[in-house]
N, C-alpha and C positions, 0 to 999 in steps of 0.2 A: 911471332907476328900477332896473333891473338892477342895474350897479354898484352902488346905495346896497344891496340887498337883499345885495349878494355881502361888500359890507365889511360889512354886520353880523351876517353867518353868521360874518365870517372873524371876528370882533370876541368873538360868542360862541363859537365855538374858543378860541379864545387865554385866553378867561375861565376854561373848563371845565378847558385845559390846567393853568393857574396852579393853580385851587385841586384838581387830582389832584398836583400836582407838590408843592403845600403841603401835602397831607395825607400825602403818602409822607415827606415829607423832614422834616417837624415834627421837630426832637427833643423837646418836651414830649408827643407824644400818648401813644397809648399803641403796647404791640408788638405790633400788630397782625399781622405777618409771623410774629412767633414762633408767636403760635395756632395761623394758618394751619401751620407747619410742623409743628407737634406734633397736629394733629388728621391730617394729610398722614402719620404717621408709625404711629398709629396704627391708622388704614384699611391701610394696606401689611402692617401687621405683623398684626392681625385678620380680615382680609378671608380670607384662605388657610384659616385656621381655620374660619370660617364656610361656606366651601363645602368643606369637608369633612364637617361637622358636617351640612350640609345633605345629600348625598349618602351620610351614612348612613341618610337615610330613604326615597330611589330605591328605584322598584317594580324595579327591574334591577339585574343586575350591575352595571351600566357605571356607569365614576367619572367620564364626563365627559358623559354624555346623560343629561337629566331625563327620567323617564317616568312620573311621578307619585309620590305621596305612600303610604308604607306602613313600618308599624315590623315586619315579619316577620322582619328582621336584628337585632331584639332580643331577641325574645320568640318567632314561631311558626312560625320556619322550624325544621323537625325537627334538619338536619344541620348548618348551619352559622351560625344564630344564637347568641347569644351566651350567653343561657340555657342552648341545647343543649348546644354543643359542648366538648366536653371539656377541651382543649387550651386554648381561653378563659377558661372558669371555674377551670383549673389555673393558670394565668398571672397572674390577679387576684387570687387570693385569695396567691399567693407575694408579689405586689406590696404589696398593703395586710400582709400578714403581717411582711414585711422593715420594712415604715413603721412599721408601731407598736410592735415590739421593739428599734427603731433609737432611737425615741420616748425607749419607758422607758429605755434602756440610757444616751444620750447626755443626758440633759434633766438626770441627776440631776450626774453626773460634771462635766460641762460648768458646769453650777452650782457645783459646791463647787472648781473648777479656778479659776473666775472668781473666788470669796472667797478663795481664797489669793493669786492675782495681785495683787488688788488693796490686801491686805493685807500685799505680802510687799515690803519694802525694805533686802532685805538683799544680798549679793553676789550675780551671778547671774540679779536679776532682770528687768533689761532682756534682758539674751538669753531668759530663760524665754517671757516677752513676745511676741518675736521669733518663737521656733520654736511659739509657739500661733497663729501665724497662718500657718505655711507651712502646714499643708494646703489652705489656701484661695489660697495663689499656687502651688501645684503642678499641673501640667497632670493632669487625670485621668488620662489616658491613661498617664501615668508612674506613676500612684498606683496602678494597677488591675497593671499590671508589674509592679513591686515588690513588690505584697502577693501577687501570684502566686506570685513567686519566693520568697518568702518561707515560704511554705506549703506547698509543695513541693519546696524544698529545705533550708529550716530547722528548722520548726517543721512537721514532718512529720503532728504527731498533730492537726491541725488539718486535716479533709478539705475539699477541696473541693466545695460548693454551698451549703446556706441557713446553717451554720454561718459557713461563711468569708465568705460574702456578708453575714452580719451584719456581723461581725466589719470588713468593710471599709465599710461602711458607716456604724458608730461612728465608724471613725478619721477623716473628713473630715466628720461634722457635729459632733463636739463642739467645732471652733472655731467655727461661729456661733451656738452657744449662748453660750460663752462671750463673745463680741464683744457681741452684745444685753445679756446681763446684766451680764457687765461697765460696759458705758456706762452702763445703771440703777445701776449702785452710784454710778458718779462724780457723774450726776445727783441722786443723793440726797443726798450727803455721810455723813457721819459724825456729823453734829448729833444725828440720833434716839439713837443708840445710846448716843453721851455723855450725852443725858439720860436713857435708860432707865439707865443703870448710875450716876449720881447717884442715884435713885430707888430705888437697892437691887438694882438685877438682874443676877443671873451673868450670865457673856459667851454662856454657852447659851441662858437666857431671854432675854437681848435678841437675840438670833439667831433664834432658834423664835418668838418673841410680837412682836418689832417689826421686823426687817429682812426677815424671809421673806413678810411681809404686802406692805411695799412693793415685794418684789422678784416678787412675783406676775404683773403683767403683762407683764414681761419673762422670765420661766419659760413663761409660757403662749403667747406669741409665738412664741419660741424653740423650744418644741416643735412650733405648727405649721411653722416656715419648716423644722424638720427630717424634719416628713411630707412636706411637699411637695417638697424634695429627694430625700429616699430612695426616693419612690412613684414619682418622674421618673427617676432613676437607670438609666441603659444603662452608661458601659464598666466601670465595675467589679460591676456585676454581672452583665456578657457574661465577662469575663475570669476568676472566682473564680465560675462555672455550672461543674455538671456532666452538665448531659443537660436532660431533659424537668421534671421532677422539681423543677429552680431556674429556669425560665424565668420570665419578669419580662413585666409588659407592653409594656414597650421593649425588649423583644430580640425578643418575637412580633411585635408591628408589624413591625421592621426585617426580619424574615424573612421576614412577607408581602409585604411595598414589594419585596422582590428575587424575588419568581414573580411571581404573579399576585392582585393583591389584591382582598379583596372588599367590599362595604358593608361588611360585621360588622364587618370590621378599622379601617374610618372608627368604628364604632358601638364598640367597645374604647377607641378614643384618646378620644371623648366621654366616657367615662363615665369613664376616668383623668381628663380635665381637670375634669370637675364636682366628680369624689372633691377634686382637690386646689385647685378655685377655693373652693370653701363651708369647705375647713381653711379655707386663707389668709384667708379674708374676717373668718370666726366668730375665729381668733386677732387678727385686726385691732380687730374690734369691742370681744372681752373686755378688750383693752391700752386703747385708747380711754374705755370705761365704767370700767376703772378707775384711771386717769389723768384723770379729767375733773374740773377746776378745778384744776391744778395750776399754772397760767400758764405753759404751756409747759417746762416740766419734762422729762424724760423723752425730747425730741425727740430728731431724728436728727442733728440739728447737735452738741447735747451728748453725745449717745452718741458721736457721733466722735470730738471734742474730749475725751473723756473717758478713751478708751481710749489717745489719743493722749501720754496725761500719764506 
């Protein structure tokens, strides 16, 4: 009786075995592993965020003991809340200030860079191509160097802090304005515009009444990915600071992380990443809304493929 009981435990192993070994190994099912690693990937890279985020609302100093729930590091601690303190609301308002002069400055340029790329096939313009995309394969760190040196020993009359920080700031986001809008032109073609200018229309009014319509949600993308860059931005605007005056809220955090930091300074990086998770979403959404029925139009596959041309 025993035996019979032992072979048909061992009978259902060997069954349970097969079909986990059929389920791993299918290659019709589906990838099942992949999820698992991409939700695996996301916990690891969110997780850190969240107990930060959490520990700016610790009734205490300490960034690694819970002692209950309290927002006094936003709002009502006198000295060193974020409302209060000086140095805080100096820092942010530099940060969003640099974001959306950076905004207006790069969104328009970067657009009309992008309509001559793409309209321009004459000698020259493959390398033009080429060098609108090196500021985005140049190491920052070299880029924040250079425009140092540059401003201090070239172009002397350009000082040092929210001037020059703009100014560096422009120079590595109007490549991806241009790379966005650029892909949107190659994704639209040339069709509209040939038939607005059968229809009567100067090359201005088909530009102003039909191409700037379609080129909307990749202008307005574009500006956010270049808020959310420039609001995040530490080395070049550590390197082209001059004092108190151009601190940024990545260069405050990075000064607090090396004494002694405190909630508020978890409660600063919250509210840098809300400022730039609601850009990003809200330029998602507007590109979305108005891209919607285009049958895939406008994607990232064709913006590659398009810039690529």
């Amino acid at each position: 009786m025993s035996q019979a009981v032992a072979t048909s435990a061992a009978t259902k192993e060997f069954t349970l075995w097969q079909r986990v070994h059929g389920w791993i190994t299918n290659p019709w099912g589906k990838p099942r592993f992949l999820v698992l690693i991409t939700w695996g990937y996301m916990v690891w890279a969110i997780a850190p965020v969240l107990i930060a985020i959490q520990f700016s609302f610790n009734d205490s100093r300490s960034l690694t003991v819970w002692h209950g729930f309290t927002t006094k590091w936003y709002f009502s601690d006198p000295i060193d809340s974020i409302w209060h303190n000086a140095s805080y609301r100096g820092a942010l308002n530099q940060s969003l200030k640099l974001a959306a002069i950076d905004v207006l400055i790069a969104t328009p340029i970067g657009v009309m860079l992008a309509l001559g790329l793409a309209r321009w096939r004459g000698r020259g313009s493959g390398a033009s191509n080429f060098l609108m995309l090196f500021p985005l394969v140049t190491p920052e760190i070299v880029m924040g160097v250079s425009l140092l040196l540059l401003f201090t020993q070239l172009f002397t009359f350009v000082n040092t802090g929210t001037l020059a920080q703009v100014l560096g700031h422009v120079t590595f986001s109007i490549s991806y304005v241009v790379v966005i809008v650029r892909g949107r032109l190659f994704s639209i073609g040339r069709s509209y515009e040939e038939a607005a200018a059968d229809l009567g229309a100067s090359p201005g009014a088909a530009l102003w009444l039909v191409l700037m319509p379609l080129l909307l949600p990749a202008i307005v993308a574009s500006a956010a990915i270049v808020f959310a860059i420039s609001i995040d931005d530490f080395v070049i605007s550590q390197w082209l600071s001059n004092g108190a005056n151009s601190t940024t809220v990545p260069m405050l955090i990075y000064d607090a992380t090396r004494a002694t930091p405190l909630p508020s300074t978890d409660g600063l990086a919250t509210v840098i990443m809300l400022i730039t998770l609601i850009t990003v979403v809200a330029g998602v959404a507007v590109f979305r809304m108005f891209t919607r029925g285009e049958g895939g139009r406008g994607s990232a596959v064709d913006d590659v493929a398009g810039f690529g041309m």
